[in-house]
TILO-924877 format. One record per residue: x, y, z of N, C-alpha, C in turn. Coordinates in Angstrom, 1 decimal, decimal comma. Example, Ala and Ser with C-alpha at 12.3 -4.5 7.8 and 13.67 -1.06 7.14 Angstrom:
REM TILO-924877
@nx 13,2&ny -5,7&nz 7,8&cax 12,3&cay -4,5&caz 7,8&cx 13,2&cy -3,3&cz 7,8
@nx 12,8&ny -2,2&nz 7,1&cax 13,7&cay -1,1&caz 7,1&cx 12,9&cy 0,0&cz 7,9
This chain:
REM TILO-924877
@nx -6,3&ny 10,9&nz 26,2&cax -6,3&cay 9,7&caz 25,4&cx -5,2&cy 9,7&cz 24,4
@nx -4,2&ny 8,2&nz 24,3&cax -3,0&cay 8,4&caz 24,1&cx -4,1&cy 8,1&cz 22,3
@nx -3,3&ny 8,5&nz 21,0&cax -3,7&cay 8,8&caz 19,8&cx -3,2&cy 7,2&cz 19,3
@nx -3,5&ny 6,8&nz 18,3&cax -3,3&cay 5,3&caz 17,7&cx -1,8&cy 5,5&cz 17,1
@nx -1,4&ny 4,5&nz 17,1&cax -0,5&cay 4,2&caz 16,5&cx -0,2&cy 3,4&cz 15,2
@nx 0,8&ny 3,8&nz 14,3&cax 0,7&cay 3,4&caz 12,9&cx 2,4&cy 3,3&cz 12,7
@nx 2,7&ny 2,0&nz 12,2&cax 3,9&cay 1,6&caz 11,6&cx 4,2&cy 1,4&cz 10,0
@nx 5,0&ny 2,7&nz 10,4&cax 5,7&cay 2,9&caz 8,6&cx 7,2&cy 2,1&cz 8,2
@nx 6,9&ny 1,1&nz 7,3&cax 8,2&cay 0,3&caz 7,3&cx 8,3&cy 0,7&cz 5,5
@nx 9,7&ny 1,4&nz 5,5&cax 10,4&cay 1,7&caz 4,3&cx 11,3&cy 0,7&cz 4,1
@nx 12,0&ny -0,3&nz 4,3&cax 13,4&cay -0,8&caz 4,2&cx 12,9&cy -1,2&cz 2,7
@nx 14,6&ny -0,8&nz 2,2&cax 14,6&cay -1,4&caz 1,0&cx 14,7&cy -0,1&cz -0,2
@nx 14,0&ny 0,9&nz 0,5&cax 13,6&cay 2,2&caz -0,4&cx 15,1&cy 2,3&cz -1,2
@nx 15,0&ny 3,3&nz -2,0&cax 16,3&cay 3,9&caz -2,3&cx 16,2&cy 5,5&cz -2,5
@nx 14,9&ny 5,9&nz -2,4&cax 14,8&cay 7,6&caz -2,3&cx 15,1&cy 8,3&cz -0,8
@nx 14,5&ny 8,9&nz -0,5&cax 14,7&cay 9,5&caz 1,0&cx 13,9&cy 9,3&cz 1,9
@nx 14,1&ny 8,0&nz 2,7&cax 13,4&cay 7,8&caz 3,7&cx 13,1&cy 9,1&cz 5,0
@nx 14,2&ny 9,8&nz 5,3&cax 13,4&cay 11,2&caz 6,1&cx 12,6&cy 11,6&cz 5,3
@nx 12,7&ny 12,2&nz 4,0&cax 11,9&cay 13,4&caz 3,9&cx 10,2&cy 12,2&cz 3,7
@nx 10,5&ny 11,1&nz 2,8&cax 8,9&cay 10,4&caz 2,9&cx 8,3&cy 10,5&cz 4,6
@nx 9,6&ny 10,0&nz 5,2&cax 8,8&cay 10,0&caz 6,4&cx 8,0&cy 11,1&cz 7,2
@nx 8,2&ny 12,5&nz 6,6&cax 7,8&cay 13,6&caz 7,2&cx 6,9&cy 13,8&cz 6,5
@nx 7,0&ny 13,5&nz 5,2&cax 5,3&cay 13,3&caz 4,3&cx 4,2&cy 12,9&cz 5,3
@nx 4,7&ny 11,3&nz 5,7&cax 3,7&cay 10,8&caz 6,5&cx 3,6&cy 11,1&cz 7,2
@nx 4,1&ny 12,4&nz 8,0&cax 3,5&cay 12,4&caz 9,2&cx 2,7&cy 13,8&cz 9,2
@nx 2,8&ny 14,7&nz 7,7&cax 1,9&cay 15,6&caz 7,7&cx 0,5&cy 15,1&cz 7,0
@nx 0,8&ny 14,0&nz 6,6&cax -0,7&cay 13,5&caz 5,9&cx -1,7&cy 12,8&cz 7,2
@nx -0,7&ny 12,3&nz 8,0&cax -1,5&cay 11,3&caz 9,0&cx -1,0&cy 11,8&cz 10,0
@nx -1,7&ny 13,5&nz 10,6&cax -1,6&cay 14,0&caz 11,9&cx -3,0&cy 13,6&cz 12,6
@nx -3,3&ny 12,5&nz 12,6&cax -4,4&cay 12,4&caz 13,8&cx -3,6&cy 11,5&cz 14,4
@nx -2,8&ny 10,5&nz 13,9&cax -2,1&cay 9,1&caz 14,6&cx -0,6&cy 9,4&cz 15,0
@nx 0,3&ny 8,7&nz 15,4&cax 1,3&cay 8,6&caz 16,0&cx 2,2&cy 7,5&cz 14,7
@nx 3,4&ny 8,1&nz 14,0&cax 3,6&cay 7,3&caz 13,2&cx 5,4&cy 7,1&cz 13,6
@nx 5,5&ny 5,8&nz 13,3&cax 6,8&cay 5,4&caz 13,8&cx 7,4&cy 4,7&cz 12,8
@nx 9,0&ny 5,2&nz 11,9&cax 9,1&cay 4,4&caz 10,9&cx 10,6&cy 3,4&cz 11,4
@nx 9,8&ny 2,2&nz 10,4&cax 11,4&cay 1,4&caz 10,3&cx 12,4&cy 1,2&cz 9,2
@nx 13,2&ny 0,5&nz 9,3&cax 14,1&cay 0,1&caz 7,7&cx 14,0&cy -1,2&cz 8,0
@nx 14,1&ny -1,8&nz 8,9&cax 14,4&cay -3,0&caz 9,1&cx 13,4&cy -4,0&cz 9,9
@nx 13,8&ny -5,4&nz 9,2&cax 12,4&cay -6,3&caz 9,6&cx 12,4&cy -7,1&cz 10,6
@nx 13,4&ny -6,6&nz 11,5&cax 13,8&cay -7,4&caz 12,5&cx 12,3&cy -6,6&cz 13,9
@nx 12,1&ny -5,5&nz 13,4&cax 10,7&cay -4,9&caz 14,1&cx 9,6&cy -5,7&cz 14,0
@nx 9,2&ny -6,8&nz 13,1&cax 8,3&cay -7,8&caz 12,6&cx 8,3&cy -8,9&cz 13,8
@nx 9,4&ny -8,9&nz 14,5&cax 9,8&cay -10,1&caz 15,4&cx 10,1&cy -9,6&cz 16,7
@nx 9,2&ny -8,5&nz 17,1&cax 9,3&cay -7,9&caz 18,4&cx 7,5&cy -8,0&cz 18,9
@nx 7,4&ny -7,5&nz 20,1&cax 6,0&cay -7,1&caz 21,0&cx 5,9&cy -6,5&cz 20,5
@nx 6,9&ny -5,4&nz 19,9&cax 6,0&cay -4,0&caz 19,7&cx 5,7&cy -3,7&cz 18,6
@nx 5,7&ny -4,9&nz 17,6&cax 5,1&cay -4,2&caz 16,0&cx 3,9&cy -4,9&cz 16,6
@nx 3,1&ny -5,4&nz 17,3&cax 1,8&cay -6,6&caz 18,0&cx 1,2&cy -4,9&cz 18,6
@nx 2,0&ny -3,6&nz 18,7&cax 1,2&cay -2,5&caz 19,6&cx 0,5&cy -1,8&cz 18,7
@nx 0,8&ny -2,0&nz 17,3&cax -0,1&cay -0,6&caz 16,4&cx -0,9&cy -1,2&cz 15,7
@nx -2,1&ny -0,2&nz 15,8&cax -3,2&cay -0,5&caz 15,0&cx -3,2&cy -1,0&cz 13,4
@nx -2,0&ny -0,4&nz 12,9&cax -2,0&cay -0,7&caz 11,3&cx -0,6&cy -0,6&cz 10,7
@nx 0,0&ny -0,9&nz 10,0&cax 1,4&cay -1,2&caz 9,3&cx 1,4&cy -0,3&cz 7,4
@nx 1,9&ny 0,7&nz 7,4&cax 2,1&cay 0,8&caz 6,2&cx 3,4&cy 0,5&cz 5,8
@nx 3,5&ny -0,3&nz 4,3&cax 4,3&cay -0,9&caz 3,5&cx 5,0&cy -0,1&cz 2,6
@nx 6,0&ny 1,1&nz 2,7&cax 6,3&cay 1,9&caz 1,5&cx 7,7&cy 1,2&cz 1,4
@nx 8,0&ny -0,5&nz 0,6&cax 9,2&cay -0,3&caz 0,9&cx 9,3&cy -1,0&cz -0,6
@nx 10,8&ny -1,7&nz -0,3&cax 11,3&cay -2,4&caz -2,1&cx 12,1&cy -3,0&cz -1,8
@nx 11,8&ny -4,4&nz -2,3&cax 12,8&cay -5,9&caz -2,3&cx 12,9&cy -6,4&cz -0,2
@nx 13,8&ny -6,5&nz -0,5&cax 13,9&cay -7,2&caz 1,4&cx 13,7&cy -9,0&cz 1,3
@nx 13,8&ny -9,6&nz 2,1&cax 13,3&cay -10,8&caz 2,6&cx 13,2&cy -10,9&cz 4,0
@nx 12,2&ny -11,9&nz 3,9&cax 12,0&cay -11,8&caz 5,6&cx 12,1&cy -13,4&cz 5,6
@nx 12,2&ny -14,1&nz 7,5&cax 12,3&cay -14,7&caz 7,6&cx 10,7&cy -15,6&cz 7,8
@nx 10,5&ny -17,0&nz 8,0&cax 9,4&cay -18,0&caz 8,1&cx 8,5&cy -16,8&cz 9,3
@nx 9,0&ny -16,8&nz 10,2&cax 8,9&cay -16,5&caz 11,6&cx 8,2&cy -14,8&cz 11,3
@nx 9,0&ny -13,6&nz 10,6&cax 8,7&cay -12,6&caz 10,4&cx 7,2&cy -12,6&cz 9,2
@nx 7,1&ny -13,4&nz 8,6&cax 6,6&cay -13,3&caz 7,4&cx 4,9&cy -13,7&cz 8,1
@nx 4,9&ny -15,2&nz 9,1&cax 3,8&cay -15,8&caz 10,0&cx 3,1&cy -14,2&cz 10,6
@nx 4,3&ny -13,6&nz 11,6&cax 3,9&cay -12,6&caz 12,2&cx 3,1&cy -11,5&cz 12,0
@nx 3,9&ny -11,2&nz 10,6&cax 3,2&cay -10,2&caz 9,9&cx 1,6&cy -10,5&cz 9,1
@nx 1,1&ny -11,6&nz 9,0&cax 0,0&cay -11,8&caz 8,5&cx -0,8&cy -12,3&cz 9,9
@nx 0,0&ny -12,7&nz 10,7&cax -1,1&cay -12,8&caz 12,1&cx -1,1&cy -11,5&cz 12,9
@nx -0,9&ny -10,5&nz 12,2&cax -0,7&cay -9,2&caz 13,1&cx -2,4&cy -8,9&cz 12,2
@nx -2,0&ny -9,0&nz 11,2&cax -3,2&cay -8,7&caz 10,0&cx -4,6&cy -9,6&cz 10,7
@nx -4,5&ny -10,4&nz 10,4&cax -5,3&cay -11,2&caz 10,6&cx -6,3&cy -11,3&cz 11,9
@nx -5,7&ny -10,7&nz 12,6&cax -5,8&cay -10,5&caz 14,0&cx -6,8&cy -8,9&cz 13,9
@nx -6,8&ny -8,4&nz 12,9&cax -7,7&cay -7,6&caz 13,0&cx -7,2&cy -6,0&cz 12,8
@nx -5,7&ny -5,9&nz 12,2&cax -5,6&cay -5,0&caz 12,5&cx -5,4&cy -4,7&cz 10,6
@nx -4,7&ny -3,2&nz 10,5&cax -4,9&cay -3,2&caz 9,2&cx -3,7&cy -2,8&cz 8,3
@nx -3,7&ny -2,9&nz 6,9&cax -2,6&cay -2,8&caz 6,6&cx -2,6&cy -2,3&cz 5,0
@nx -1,6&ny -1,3&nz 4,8&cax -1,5&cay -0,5&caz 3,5&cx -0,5&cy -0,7&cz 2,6
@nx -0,5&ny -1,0&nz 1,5&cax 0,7&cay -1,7&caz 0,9&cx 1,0&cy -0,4&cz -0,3
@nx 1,9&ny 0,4&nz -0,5&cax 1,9&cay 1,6&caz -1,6&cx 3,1&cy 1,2&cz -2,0
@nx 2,9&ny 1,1&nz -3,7&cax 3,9&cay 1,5&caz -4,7&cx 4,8&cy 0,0&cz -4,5
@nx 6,3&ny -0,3&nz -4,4&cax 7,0&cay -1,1&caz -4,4&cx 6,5&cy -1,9&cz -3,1
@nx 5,4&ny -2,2&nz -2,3&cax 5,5&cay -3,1&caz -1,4&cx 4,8&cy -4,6&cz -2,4
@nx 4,2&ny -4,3&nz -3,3&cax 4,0&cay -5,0&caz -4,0&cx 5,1&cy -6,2&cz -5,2
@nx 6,4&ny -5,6&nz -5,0&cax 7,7&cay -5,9&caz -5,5&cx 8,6&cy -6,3&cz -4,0
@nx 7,7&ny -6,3&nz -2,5&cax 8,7&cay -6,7&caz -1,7&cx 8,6&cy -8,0&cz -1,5
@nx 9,8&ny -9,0&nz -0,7&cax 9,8&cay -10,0&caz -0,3&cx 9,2&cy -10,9&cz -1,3
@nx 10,1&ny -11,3&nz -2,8&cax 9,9&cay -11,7&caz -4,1&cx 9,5&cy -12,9&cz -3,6
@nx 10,0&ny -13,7&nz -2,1&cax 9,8&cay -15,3&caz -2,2&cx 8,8&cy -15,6&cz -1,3
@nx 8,0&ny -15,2&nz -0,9&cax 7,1&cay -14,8&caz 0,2&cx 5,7&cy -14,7&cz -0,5
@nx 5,3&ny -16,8&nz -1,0&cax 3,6&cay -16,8&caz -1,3&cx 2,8&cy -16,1&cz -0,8
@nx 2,6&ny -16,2&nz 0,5&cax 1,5&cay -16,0&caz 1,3&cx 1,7&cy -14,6&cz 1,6
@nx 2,8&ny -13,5&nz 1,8&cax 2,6&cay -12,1&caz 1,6&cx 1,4&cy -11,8&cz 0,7
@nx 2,2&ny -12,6&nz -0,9&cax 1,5&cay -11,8&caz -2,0&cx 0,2&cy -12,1&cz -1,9
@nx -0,2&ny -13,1&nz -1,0&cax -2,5&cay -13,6&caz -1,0&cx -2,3&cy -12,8&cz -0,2
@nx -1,7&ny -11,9&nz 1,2&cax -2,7&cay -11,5&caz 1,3&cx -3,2&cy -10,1&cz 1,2
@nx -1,8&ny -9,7&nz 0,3&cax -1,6&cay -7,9&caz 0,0&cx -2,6&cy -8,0&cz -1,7
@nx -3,0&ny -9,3&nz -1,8&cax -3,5&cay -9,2&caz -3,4&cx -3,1&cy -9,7&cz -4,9
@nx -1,9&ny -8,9&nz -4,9&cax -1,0&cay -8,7&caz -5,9&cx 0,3&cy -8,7&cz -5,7
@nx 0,8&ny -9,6&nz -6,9&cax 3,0&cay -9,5&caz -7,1&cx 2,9&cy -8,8&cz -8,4
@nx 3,8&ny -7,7&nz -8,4&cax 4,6&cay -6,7&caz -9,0&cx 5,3&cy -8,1&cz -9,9
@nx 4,8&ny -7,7&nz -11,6&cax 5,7&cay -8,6&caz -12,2&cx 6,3&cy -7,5&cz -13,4
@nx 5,8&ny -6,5&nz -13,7&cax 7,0&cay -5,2&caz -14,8&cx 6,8&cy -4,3&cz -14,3
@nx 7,3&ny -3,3&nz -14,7&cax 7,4&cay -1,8&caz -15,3&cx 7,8&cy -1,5&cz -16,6
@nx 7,2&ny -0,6&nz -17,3&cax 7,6&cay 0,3&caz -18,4&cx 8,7&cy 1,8&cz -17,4
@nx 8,5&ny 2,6&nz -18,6&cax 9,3&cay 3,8&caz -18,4&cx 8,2&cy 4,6&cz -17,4
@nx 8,7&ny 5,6&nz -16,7&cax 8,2&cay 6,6&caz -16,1&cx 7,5&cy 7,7&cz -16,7
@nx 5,9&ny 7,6&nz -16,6&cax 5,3&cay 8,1&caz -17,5&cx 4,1&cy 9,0&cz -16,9
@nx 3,1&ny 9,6&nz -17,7&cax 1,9&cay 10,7&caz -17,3&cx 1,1&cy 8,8&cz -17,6
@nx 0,1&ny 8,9&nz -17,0&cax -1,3&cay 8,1&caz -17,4&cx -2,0&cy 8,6&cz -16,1
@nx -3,8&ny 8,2&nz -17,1&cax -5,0&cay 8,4&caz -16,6&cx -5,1&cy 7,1&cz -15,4
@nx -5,5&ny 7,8&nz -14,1&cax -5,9&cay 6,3&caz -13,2&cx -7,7&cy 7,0&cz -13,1
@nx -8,4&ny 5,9&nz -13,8&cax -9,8&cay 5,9&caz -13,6&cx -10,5&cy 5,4&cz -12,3
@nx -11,3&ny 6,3&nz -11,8&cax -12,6&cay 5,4&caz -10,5&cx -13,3&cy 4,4&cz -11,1
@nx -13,1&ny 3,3&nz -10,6&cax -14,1&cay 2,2&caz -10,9&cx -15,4&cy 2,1&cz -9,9
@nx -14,9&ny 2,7&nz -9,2&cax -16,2&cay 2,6&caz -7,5&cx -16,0&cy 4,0&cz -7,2
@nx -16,8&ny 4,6&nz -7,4&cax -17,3&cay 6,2&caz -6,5&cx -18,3&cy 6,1&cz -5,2
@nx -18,4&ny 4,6&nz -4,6&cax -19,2&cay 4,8&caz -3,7&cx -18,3&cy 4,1&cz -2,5
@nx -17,3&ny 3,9&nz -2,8&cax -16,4&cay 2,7&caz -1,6&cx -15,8&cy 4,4&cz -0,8
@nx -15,4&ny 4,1&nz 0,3&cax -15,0&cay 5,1&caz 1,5&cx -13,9&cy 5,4&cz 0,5
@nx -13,2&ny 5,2&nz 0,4&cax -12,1&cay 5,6&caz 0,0&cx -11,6&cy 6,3&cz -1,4
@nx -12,6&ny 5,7&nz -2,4&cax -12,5&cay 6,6&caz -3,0&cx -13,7&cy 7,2&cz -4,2
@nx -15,1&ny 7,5&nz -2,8&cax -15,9&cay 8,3&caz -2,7&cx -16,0&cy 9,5&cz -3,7
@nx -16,6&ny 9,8&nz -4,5&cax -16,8&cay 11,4&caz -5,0&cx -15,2&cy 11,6&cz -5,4
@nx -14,3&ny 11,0&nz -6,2&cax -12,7&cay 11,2&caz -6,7&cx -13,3&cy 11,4&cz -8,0
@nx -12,5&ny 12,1&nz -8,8&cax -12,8&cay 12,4&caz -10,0&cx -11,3&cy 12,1&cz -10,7
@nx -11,9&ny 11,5&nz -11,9&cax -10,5&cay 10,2&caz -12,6&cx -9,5&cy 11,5&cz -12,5
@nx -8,3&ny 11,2&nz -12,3&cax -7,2&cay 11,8&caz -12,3&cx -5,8&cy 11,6&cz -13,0
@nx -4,8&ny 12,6&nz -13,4&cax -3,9&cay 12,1&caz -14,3&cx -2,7&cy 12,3&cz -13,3
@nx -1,7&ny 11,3&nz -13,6&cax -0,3&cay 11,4&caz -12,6&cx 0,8&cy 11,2&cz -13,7
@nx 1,9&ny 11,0&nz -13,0&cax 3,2&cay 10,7&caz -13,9&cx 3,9&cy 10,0&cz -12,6
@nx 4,3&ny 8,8&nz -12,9&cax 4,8&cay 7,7&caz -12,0&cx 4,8&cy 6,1&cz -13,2
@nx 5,5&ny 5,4&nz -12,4&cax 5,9&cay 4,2&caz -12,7&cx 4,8&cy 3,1&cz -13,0
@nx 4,7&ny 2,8&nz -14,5&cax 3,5&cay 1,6&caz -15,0&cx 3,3&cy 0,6&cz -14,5
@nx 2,9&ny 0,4&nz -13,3&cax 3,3&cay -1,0&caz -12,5&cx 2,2&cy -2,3&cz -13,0
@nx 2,7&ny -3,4&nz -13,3&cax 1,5&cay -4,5&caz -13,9&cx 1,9&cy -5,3&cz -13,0
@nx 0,5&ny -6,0&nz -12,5&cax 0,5&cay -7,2&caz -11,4&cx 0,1&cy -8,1&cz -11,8
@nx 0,2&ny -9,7&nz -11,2&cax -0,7&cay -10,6&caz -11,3&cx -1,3&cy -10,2&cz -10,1
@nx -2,8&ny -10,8&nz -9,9&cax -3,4&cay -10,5&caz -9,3&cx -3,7&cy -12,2&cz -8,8
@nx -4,0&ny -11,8&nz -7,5&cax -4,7&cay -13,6&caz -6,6&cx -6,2&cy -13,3&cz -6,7
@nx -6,8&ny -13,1&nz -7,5&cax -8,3&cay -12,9&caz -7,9&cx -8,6&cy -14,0&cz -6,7
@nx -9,8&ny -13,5&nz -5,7&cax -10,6&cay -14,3&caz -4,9&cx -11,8&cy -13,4&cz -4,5
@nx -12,5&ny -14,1&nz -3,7&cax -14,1&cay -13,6&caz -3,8&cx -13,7&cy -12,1&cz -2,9
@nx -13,0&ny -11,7&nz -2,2&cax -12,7&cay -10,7&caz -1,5&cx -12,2&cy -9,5&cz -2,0
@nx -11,5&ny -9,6&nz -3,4&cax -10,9&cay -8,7&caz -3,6&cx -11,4&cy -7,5&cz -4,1
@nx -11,3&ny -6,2&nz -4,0&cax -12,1&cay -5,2&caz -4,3&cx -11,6&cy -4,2&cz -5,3
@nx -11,5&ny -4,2&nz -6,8&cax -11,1&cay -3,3&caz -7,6&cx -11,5&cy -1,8&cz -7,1
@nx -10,9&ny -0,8&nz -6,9&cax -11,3&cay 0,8&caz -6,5&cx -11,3&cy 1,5&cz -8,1
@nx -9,8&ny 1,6&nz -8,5&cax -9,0&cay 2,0&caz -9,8&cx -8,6&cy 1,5&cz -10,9
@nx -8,3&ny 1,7&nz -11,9&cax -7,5&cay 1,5&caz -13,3&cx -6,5&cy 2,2&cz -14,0
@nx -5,8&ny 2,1&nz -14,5&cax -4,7&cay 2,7&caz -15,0&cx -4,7&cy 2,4&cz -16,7
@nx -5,2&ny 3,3&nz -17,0&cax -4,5&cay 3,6&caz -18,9&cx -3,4&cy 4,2&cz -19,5
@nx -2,5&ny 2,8&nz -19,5&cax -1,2&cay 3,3&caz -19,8&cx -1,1&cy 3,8&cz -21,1
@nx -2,1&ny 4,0&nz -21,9&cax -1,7&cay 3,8&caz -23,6&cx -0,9&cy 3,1&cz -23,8
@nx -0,8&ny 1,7&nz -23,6&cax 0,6&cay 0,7&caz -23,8&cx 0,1&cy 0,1&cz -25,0
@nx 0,7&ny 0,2&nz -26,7&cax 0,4&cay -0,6&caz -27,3&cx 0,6&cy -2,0&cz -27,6
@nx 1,2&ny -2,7&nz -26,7&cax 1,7&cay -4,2&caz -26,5&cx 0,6&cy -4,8&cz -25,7
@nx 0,4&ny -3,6&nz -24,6&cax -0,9&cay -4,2&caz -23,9&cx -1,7&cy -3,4&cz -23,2
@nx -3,2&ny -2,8&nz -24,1&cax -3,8&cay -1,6&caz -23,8&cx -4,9&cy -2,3&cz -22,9
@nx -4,9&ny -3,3&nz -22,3&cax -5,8&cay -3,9&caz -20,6&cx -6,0&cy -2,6&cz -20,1
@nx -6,7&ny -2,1&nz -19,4&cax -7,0&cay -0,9&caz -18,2&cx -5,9&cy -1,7&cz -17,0
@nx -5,1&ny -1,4&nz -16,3&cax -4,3&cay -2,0&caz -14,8&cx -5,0&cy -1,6&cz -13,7
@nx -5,4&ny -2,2&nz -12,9&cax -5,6&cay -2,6&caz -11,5&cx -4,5&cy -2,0&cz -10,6
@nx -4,8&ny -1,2&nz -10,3&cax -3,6&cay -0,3&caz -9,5&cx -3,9&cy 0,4&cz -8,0
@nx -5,7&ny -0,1&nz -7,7&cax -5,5&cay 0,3&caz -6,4&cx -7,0&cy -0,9&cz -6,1
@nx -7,0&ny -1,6&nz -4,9&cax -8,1&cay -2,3&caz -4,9&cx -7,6&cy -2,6&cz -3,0
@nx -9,1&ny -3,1&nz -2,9&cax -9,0&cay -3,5&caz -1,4&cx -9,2&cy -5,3&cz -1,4
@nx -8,9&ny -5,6&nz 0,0&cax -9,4&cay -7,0&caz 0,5&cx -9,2&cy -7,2&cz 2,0
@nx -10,1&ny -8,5&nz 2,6&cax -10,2&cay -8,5&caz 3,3&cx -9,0&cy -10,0&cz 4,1
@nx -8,7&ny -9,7&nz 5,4&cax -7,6&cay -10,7&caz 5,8&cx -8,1&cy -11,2&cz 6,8
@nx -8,6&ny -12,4&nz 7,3&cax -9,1&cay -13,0&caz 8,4&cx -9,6&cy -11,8&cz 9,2
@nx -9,6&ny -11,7&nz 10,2&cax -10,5&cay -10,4&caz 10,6&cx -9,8&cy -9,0&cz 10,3
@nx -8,9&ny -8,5&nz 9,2&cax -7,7&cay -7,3&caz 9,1&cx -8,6&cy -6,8&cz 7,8
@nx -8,4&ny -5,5&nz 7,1&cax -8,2&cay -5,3&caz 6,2&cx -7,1&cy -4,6&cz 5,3
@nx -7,3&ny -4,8&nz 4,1&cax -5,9&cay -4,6&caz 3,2&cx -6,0&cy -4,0&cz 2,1
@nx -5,1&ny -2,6&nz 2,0&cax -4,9&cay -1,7&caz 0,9&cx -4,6&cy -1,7&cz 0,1
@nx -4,0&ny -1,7&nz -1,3&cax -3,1&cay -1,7&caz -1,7&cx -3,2&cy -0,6&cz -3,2
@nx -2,2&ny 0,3&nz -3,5&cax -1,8&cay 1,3&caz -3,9&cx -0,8&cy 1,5&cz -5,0
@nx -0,9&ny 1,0&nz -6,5&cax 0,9&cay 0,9&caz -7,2&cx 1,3&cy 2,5&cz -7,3
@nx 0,8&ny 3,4&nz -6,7&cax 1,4&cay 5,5&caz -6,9&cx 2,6&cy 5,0&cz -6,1
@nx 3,4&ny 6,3&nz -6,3&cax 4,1&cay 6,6&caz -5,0&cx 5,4&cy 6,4&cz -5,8
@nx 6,4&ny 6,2&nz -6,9&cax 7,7&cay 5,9&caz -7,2&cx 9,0&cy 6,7&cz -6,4
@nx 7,9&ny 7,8&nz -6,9&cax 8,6&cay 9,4&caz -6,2&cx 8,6&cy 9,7&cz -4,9
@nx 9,3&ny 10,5&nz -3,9&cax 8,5&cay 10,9&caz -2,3&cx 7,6&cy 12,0&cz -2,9
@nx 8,4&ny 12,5&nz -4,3&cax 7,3&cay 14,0&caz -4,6&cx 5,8&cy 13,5&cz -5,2
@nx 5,5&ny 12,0&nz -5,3&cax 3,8&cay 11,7&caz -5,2&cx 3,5&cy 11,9&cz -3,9
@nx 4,2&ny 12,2&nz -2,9&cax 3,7&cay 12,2&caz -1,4&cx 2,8&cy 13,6&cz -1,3
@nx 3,1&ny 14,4&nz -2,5&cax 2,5&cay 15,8&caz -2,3&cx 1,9&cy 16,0&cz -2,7
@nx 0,9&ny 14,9&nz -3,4&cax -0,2&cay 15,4&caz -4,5&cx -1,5&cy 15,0&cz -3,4
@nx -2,3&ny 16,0&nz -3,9&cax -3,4&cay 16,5&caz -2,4&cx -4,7&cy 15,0&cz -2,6
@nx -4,4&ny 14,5&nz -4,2&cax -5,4&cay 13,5&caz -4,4&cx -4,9&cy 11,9&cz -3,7
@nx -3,3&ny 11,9&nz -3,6&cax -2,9&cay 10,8&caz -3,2&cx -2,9&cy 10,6&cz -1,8
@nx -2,6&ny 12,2&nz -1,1&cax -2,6&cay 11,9&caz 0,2&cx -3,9&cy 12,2&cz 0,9
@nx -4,7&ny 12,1&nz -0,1&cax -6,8&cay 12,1&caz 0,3&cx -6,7&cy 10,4&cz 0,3
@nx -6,2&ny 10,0&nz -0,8&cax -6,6&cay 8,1&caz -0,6&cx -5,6&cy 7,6&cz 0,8
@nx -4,2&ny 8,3&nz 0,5&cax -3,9&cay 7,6&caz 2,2&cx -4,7&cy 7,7&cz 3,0
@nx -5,2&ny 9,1&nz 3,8&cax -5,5&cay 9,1&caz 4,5&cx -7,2&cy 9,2&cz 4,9
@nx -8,0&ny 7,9&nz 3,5&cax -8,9&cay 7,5&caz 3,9&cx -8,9&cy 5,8&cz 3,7
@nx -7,6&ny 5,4&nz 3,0&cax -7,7&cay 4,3&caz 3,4&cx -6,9&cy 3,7&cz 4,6
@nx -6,6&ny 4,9&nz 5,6&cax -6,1&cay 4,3&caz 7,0&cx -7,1&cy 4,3&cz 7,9
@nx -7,7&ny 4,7&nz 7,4&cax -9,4&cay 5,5&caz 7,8&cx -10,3&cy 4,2&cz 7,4
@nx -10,5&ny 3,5&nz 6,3&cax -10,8&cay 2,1&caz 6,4&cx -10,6&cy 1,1&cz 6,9
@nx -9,0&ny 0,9&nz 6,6&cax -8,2&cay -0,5&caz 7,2&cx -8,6&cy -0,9&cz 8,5
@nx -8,5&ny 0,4&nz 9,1&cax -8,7&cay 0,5&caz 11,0&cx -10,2&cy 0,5&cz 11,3
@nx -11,1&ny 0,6&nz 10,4&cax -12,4&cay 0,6&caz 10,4&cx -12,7&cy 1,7&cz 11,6
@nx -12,3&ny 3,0&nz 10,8&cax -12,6&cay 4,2&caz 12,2&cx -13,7&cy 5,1&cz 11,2
């Protein structure tokens, strides 16, 4: 039995797409992972062959045509993970941001903060105990609708604006589901044993396995 397949699209990155990509492929050895840089893979049969799409990338634009695809690939049932800068990709692209959730609108400096469990009972992140990281303060607007699912929070100590952030939450996409993750600035968050537990249970969701 041939193993599922999973598309990793970095374009745009500016850190080391080999070595992230070998991250992913020691976090997610049950699947078959295949990565791209480029979004011209959005406009082939063969991004229509994998079960799920992860988004580790930053900036890009896609075209009408690529942008339709990629949410009818979604929609269609399959599933899709958005980490760190995919939230800051394809700046002109409405309907990306409904259906990944959230658009990336700052950052502060590179810092330590607490990210709190809001849900200890959702699959994904089940029995996690709040955790402290050092990575990039990312603040979103959020497309608040009846689907969306807060997981986490982030306490940046920010005294301009001490809000908890919304930094990891789910939703659902016509029949697809959708991840989405602000960790990851670094490829070296690829190695923390808590981050690559939520990858690899929210591919474990998306795909509904």
């Amino acid at each position: 039995m041939s193993r599922k397949k999973i598309l990793l699209y970095q374009g745009g990155r500016y850190s080391s797409k080999d070595v992230s990509f070998k991250h992913f492929k020691s976090i997610l050895t049950d699947y078959t992972i295949d990565t791209f840089e480029d979004v011209q893979i959005f406009n082939s049969d063969e991004f229509f062959g994998y079960i799920a799409a992860i988004f580790y990338s930053q900036g890009g634009e896609l075209t009408k045509q690529q942008e339709m695809n990629i949410l009818k690939f979604i929609n269609a049932g399959r599933g899709f993970i958005g980490l760190h800068g995919a939230s800051a990709s394809f700046k002109s692209h409405s309907k990306y941001f409904e259906m990944l959730g959230g658009r990336f609108i700052s950052h502060k400096r590179f810092k330590s903060f607490k990210v709190i469990n809001v849900d200890k009972e959702h699959p994904i992140t089940s029995g996690l105990e709040d955790f402290t990281v050092k990575d990039e303060p990312y603040r979103h607007e959020l497309y608040i609708s009846k689907d969306i699912h807060i997981l986490a929070k982030a306490d940046y100590q920010d005294v301009e604006n001490s809000n908890l952030e919304p930094i990891m939450w789910t939703k659902s996409y016509g029949d697809g589901r959708v991840f989405y993750c602000s960790l990851g600035h670094r490829t070296n968050s690829l190695k923390s044993p808590i981050f690559q537990k939520i990858i690899q249970r929210a591919v474990k969701w998306v795909i509904k396995s």
